[in-house]
N, C-alpha and C positions, 0 to 999 in steps of 0.2 A: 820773522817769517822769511822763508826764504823760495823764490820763484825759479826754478830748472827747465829751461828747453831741451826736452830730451830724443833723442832719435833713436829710433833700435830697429836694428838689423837691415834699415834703407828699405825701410818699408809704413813706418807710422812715425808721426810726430807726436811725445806726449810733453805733456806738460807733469812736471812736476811741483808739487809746492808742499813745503813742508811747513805745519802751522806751527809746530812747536808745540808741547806740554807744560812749559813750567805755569804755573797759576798764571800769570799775567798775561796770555797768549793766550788762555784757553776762551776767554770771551771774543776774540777776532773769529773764533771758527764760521760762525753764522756766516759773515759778512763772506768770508775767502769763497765756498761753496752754495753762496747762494746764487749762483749762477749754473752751477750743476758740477755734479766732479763725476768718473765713470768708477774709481774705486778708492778704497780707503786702506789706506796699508797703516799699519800700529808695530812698531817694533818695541819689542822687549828685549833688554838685556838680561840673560840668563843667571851672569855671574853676580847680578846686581843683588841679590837675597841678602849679603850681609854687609852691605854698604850703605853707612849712614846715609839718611835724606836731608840736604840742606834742607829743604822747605818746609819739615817739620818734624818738630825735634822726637823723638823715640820712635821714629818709622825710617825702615830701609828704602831705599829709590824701587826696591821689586813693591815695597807695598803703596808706593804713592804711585807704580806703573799701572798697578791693580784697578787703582782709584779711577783712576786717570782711563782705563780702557772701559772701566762700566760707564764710567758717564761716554764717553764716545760711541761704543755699541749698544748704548740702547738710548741713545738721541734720535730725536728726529729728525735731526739734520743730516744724517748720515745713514737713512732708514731704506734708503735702496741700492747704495752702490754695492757691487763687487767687495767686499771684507775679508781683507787677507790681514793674519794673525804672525806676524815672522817670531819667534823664537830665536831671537840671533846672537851669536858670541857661542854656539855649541861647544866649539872643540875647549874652549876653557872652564863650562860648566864639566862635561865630563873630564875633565884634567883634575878641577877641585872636588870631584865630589870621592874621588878616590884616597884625599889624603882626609887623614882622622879629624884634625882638625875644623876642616874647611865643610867637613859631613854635619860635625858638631852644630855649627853655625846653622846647618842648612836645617836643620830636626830642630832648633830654635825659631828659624826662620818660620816654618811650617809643624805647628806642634801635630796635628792630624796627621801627616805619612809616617804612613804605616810598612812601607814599602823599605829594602832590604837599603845596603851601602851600593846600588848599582844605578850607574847613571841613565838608562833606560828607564828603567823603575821612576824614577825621580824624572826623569823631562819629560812622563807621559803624565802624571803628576801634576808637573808645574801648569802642562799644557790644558789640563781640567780645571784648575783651578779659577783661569783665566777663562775659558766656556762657562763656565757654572755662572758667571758674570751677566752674562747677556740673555737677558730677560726677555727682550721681546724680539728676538731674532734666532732663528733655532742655529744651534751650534754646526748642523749639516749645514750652512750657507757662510757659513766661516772657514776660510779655505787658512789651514794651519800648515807651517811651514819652519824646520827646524833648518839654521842658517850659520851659515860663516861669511860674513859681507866678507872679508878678504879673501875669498875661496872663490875665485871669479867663474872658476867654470859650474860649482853649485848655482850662482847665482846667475850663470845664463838659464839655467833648465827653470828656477822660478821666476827668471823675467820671462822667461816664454810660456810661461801658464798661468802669469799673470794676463799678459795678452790676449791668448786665448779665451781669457775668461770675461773680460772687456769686451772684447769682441763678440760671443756669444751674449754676453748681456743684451749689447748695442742690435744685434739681429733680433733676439727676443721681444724688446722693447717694439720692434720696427715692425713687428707683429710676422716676420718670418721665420719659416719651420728652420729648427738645430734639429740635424741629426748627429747620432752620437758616430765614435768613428768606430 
């Protein structure tokens, strides 16, 4: 588990804490958030589809991510924050899904698409796949988000709508009117 004091933009102090997914970490969630968290970020590595999973043997790290985000989005531990879905590592999903090989994998990966060799196609895809997940939280409250954490200025514009949406929560809950802009 790892605990971040985070400041953005000299304006908000967040806290971050990252619980960790591997099985042995995933029983701490209760205890970390039971004090309240204002949102739950889940990242997925894109390129992860044909990369074995330590953790269990004849599944890729995309399908024990799979696992791993139904049980988080439809806990109730996690049953009111802000839910943001990051899709991250993009620029290298669509890098591999161009060459023949790394296509191959992926249509192994995911026998259901039906969709052409085009990585739009496939990362709208991936990104259902992962909604079709969450049971009891409608996918409209799942703020999805296609990422390059090295790509810092991408990732100002979804810290900052991350934020926003914190904060709209935070007003909501407080029982004051959002209006939209």
């Amino acid at each position: 588990m790892l605990l971040l004091p985070f400041f953005w933009k000299d304006k908000f102090w967040w806290t971050i804490i990252d619980v960790g997914g591997h099985q042995p970490e995933r029983s701490k969630w209760g205890q970390v958030v039971k004090d309240g968290i204002n949102a739950m970020i889940y990242f997925v590595a894109l390129d992860d589809y044909s990369t074995e999973s330590g953790e269990e043997t004849g599944k890729t790290k995309m399908d024990i991510s799979k696992l791993v985000w139904e049980e988080v989005v439809n806990s109730d531990v996690f049953n009111r924050e802000c839910t943001l879905l990051f899709l991250n590592k993009v620029d290298l999903f669509r890098e591999q899904i161009t060459e023949e090989k790394q296509y191959s994998a992926f249509k192994r990966a995911f026998p259901d698409y039906n969709g052409e060799q085009d990585a739009e196609q496939a990362l709208e895809y991936v990104k259902q796949q992962f909604l079709e997940l969450s049971t009891k939280r409608s996918p409209n409250n799942i703020y999805t988000h296609y990422t390059c954490a090295i790509d810092t200025e991408q990732m100002n514009v979804v810290w900052d709508a991350l934020q926003e949406n914190i904060i709209r929560q935070r007003l909501e809950a407080s029982g004051l009117p959002v209006f939209d802009k």
